[in-house]
C-alpha positions in Angstrom: 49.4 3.5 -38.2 48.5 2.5 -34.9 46.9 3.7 -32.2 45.8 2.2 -28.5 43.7 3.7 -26.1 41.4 2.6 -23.0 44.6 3.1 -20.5 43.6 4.2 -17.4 44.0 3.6 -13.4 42.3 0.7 -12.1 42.2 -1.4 -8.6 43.8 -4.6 -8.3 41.7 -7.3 -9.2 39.9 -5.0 -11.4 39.5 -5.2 -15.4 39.9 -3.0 -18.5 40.3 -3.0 -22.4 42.4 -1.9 -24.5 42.1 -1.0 -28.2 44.3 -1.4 -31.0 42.9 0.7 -34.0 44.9 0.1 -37.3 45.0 2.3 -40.5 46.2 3.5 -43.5 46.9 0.1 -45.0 46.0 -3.1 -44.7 47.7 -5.8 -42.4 46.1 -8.7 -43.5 48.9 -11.8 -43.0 49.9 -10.2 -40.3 50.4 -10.5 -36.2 49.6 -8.1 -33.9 51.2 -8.2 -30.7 50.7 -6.3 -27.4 53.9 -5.7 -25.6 54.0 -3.2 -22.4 57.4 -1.7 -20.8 57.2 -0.6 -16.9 59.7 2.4 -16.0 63.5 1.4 -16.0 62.2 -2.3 -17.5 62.3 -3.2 -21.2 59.7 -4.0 -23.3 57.9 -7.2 -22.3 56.0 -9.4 -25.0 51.9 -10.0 -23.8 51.0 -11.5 -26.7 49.9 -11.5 -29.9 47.0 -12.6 -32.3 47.0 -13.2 -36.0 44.9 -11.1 -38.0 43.6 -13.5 -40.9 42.7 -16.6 -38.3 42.9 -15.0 -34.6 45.0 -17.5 -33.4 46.5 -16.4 -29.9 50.0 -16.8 -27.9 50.6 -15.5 -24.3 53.3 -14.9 -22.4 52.9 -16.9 -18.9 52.6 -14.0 -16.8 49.1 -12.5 -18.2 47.7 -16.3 -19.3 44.2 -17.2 -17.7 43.9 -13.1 -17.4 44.5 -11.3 -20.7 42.5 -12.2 -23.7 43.3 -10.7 -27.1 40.7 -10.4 -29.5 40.1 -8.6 -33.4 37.3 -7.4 -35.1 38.5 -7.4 -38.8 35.5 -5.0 -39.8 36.6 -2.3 -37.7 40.6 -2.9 -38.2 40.9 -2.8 -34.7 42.1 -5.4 -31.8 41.9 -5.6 -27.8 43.4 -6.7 -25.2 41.1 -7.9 -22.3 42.9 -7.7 -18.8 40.8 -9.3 -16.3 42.2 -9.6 -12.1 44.7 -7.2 -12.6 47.8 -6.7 -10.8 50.2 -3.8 -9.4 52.8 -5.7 -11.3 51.1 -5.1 -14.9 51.5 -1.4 -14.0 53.4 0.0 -17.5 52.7 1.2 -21.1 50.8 -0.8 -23.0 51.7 -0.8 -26.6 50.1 -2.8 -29.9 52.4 -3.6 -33.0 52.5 -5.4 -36.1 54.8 -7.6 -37.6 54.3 -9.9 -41.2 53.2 -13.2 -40.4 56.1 -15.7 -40.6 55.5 -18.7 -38.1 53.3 -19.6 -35.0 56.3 -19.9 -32.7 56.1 -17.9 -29.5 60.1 -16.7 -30.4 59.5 -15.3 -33.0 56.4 -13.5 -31.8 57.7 -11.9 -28.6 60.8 -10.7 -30.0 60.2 -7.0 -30.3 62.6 -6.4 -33.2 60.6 -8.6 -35.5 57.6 -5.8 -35.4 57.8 -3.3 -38.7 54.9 -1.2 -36.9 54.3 0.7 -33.3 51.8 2.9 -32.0 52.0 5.2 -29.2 51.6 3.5 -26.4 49.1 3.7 -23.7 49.8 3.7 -19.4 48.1 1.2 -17.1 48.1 2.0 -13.9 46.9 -0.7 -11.4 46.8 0.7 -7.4 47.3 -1.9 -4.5 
């Protein structure tokens, strides 16, 4: 299971964090991505991290501004959103998917993810 929160309403140019707890299993050797879907869009990768080394991929329209992160201890991950934009406006959500290589293809294709949590809404005011 997972589930995000820290979703909120923010000022452009302004930051917040979003968590990623995972449970009830373990999902070591896999990747866990962030995508987010505005209204009447479809769901558009963020990027991802891998949870045994924390290696990272972006997509280019959150690089230099979002920063994913894990803490294995707590079976969570976050996604840092610094200088934020009306255009990242949507719900945010985290997912999981079984390690298979480190190409960005494979990582933002949605389909490829076995596990989803709720979702959580961003909001960021002009």
């Amino acid at each position: 299971q997972l589930v995000e929160s820290g979703g909120g309403l923010v000022q452009a140019g302004g930051s917040l964090r979003l968590s990623c707890a995972a449970s009830g299993r373990t999902f070591e050797n896999y990747v866990m991505g962030w995508f987010r879907q505005a209204p009447g869009k479809g769901r558009e990768f963020v990027g991802r991290i891998t949870w045994n080394t924390g290696r990272t991929l972006y997509s280019d329209s959150v690089k230099g501004r979002f920063t994913i992160s894990r803490d294995v201890a707590k079976s969570t991950h976050y996604l840092q959103m610094n200088n934020l934009r009306p255009e990242d406006t949507a719900r945010y959500f985290c997912a999981a998917q079984r390690y298979y290589d480190d190409s960005y293809r494979y990582a933002a294709t949605a389909a490829h993810y076995e596990f989803w949590g709720q979702g959580t809404q961003v909001t960021v005011s002009s």
